[in-house]
N, C-alpha and C positions, 0 to 999 in steps of 0.2 A: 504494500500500500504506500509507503514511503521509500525516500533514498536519500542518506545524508552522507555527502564527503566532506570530511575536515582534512584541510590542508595546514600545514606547518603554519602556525603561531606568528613567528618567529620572521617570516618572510612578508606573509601576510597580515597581520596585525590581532589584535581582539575582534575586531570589531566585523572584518571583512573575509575570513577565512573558512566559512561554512558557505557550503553547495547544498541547496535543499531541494526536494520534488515530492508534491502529496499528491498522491493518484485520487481525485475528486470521483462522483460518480457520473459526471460529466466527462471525463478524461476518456478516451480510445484506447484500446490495446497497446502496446507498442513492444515489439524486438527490442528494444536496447538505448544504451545511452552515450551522448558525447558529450565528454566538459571538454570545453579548451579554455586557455589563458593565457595570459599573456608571457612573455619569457621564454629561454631557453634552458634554463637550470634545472636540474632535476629538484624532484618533490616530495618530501614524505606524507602519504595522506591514510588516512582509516575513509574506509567504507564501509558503510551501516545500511541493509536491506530492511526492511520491517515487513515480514509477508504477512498475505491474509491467506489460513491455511481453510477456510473455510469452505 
């Protein structure tokens, strides 16, 4: 139902370092996702799924 990436703190700040997506009941199916950003440096990030097992 959701998908959160946190990206490094540290690069990114408090404030602007979280990628969020809440799947509404209005939202479409979808295969998959793309973040991009800007930079060339590598990333450290967590990715957090929230399924609905229902």
């Amino acid at each position: 139902r959701s998908l959160v990436i946190e990206l490094d703190k540290d690069l990114y700040g408090p404030d602007n370092h979280l990628v969020e997506w809440h799947r509404t009941n209005a939202t479409a199916e979808t295969d998959g996702f793309q973040v991009r950003r800007l930079g060339d440096q590598n990333v450290k990030c967590t990715i957090l799924m929230i399924l609905d097992h229902s």
